[in-house]
TISEKOL-882340 format. One record per residue (C-alpha): residue in three letters; residue number from 1; x negated, z, y; chain. Coordinates in nm, 4 decimals. Layout:
<pts>
Ala  NUM  X  Z  Y  A
...
</pts>
This chain:
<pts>
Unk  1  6.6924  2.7610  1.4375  A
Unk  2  6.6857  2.4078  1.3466  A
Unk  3  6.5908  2.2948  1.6458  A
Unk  4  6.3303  2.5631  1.6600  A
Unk  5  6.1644  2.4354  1.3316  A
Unk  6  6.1761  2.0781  1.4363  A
Unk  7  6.0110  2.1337  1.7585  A
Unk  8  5.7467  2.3495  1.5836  A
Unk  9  5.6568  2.0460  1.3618  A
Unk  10  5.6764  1.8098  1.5834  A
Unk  11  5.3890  2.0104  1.8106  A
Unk  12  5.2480  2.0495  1.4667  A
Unk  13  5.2139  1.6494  1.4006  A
Unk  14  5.0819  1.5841  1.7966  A
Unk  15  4.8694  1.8542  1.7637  A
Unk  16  4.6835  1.6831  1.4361  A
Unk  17  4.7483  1.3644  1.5069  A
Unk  18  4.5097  1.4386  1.8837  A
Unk  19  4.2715  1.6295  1.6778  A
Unk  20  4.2104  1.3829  1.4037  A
Unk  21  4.1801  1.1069  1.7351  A
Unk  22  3.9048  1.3301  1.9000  A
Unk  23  3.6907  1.3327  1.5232  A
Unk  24  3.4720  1.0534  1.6229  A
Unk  25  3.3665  1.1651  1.9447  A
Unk  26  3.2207  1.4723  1.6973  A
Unk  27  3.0542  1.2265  1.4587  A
Unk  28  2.6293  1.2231  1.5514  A
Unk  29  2.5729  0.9918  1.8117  A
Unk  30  2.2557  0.7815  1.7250  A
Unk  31  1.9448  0.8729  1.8626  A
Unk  32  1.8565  0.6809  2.2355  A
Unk  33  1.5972  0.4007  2.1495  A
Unk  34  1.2912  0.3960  2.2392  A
Unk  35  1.1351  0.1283  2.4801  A
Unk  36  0.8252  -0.0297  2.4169  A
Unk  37  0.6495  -0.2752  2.6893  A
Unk  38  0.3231  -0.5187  2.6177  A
Unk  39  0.1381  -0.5578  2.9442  A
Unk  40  -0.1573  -0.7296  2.8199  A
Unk  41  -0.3006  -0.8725  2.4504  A
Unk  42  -0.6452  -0.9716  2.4748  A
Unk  43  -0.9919  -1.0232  2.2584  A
Unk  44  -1.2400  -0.7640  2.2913  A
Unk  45  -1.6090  -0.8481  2.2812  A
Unk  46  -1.5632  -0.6597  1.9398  A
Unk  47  -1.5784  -0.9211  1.6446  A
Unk  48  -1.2009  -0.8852  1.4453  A
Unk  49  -1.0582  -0.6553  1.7589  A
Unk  50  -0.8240  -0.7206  2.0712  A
Unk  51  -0.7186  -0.4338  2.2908  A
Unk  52  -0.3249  -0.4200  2.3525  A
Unk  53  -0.2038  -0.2140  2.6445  A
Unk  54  0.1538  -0.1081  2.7425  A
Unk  55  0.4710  0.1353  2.8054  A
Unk  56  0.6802  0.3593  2.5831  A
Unk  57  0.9844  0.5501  2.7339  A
Unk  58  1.1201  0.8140  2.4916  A
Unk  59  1.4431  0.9046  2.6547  A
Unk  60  1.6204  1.2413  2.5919  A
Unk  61  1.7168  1.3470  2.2314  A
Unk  62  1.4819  1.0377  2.1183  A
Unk  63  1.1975  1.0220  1.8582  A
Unk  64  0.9694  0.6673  1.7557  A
Unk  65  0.9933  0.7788  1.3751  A
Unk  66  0.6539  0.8466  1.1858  A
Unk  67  0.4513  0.5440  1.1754  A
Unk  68  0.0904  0.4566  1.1533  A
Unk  69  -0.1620  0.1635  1.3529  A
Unk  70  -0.4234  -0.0688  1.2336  A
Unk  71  -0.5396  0.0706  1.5632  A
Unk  72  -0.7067  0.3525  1.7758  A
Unk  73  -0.4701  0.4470  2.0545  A
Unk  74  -0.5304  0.5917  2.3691  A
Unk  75  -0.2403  0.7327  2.5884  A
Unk  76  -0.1256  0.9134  2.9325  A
Unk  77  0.1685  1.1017  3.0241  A
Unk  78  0.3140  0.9607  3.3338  A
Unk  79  0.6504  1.1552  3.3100  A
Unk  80  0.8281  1.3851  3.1176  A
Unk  81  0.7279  1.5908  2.8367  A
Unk  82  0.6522  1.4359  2.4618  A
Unk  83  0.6099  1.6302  2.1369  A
Unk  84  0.3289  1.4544  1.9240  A
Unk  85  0.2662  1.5167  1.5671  A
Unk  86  -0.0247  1.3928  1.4312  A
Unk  87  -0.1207  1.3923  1.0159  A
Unk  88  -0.3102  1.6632  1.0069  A
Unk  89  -0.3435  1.8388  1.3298  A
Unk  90  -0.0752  2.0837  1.4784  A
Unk  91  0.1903  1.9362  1.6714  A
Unk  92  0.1229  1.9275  2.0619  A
Unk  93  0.3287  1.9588  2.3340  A
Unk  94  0.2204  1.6674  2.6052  A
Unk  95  0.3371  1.6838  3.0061  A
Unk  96  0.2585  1.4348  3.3005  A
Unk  97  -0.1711  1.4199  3.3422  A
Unk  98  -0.2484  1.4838  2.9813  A
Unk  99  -0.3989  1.2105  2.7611  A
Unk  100  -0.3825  1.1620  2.4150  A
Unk  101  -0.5405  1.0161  2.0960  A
Unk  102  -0.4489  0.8663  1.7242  A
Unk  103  -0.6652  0.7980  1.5061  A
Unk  104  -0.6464  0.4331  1.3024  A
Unk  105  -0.4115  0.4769  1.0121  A
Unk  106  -0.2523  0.8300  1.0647  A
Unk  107  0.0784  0.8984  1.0417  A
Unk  108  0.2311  1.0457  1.3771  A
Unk  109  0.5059  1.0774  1.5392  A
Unk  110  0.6373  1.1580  1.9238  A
Unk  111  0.9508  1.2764  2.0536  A
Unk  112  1.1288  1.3350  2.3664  A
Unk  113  1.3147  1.7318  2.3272  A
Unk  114  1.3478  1.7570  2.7086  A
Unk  115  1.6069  1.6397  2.9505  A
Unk  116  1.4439  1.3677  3.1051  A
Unk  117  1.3112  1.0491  3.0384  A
Unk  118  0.9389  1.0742  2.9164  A
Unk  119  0.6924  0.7739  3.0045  A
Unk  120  0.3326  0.7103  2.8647  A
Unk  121  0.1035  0.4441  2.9105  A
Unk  122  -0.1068  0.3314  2.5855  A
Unk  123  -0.4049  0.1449  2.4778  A
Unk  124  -0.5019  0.0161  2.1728  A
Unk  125  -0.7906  -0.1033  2.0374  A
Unk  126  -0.6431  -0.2523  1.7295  A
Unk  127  -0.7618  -0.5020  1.4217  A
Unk  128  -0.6850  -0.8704  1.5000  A
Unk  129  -0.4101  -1.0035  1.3215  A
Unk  130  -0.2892  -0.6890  1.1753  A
Unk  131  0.0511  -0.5583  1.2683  A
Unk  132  0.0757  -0.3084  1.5568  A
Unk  133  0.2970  -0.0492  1.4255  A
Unk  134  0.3739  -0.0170  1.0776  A
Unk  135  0.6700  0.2734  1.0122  A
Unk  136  0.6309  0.4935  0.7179  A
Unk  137  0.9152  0.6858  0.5452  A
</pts>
């Protein structure tokens, strides 16, 4: 019977002792990052304006956080599907083809709730000088 109740807490012990091991492989796992890519940063004919053009990947699970440009943007889906809210307007869902706008200054946000990566090309026409993004809480 001894034995018995030694046995039992020895399982017991190996039993916690692999549980409380596996905990942080159950902790959130940060978000993927999102990657942003300049192709080109030039002056427009525009006095106080340059147009900036580039990449964003969004992979899966990700999101850019809500943020705001000294800018008007102008994007395109390439791949994958992206979730865009936008201050004010109800939240889109955006696949490969469609195109996009932000106004200067409002608050938006996209995400990436599907399975692959998402890719979209942008453009801005943004204020010289001024930062790109600016996040918001």
């Amino acid at each position: 019977m001894k034995a018995l109740s030694s046995r039992m807490i020895t399982i017991a012990l190996v039993g916690a002792a692999a549980a409380t091991a596996g905990i942080p492989g159950l902790k959130a796992q940060p978000s993927p990052s999102v990657k942003r890519a300049v192709l080109l940063r030039q002056d427009t004919a525009i006095p106080g304006r340059e147009v900036v053009m580039g990449t964003v990947e969004l992979p899966p699970g990700s999101t850019e956080g809500k943020h705001t440009h000294f800018a008007e943007l102008y994007g395109f889906v390439q791949e994958g599907t992206i979730t865009l809210a936008v201050e004010g307007q109800p939240t889109k869902t955006l696949n490969p083809g469609d195109v996009f706008t932000v106004a200067s200054g409002r608050v938006h946000e996209g995400s990436n709730k599907g399975n692959t990566t998402a890719k979209t090309s942008v453009v801005f026409l943004a204020e010289k000088g001024k930062p790109l993004t600016t996040p918001v809480q």
